[in-house]
C-alpha positions as CSV (number, residue, x, y, z in Angstrom):
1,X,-86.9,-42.1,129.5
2,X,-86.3,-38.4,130.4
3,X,-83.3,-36.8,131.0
4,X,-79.9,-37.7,129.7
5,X,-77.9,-39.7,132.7
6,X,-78.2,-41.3,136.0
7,X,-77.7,-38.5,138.3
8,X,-80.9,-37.1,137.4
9,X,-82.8,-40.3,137.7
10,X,-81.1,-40.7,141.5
11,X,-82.6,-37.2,142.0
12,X,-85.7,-37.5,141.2
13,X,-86.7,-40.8,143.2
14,X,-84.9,-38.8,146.6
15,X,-87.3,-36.1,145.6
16,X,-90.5,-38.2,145.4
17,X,-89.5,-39.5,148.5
18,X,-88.3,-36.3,150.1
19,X,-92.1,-34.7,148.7
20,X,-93.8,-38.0,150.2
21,X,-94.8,-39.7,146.9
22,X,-95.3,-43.0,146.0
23,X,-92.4,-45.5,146.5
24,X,-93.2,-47.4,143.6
25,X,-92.3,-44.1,141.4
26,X,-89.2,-43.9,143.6
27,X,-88.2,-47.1,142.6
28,X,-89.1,-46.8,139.0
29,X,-86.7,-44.2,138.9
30,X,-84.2,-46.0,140.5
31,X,-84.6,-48.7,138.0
32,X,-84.2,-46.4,135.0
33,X,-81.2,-44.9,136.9
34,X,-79.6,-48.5,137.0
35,X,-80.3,-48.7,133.0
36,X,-78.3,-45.6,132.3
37,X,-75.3,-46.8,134.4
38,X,-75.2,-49.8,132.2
39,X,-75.2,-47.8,129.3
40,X,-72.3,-45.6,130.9
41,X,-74.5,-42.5,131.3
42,X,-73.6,-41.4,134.4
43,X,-72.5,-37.9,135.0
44,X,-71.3,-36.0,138.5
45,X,-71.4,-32.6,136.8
46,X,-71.0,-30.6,133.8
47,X,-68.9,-32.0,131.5
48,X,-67.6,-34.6,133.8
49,X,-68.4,-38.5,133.1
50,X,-67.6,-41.0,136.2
């Protein structure tokens, strides 16, 4: 995976679908996104951690 926490992941699926790409990549991101949380990698800013 790419990038270094959740946020990014949540990002980039609303972009694919904001850009009218393929679901499926949406949800692959998603599901990447979910990995991270369970890892705790989860960030809502610099230097900030939820």
């Amino acid at each position: 995976m790419k990038g270094d926490n959740a946020t990014t992941w949540i990002g980039m699926a609303a972009s694919e679908l904001l850009h009218g790409g393929d679901i499926g990549a949406a949800l692959a991101f998603l599901a990447d996104a979910e990995v991270l949380v369970t890892m705790g990698r989860v960030a809502d800013g610099p230097g900030h951690g939820c």
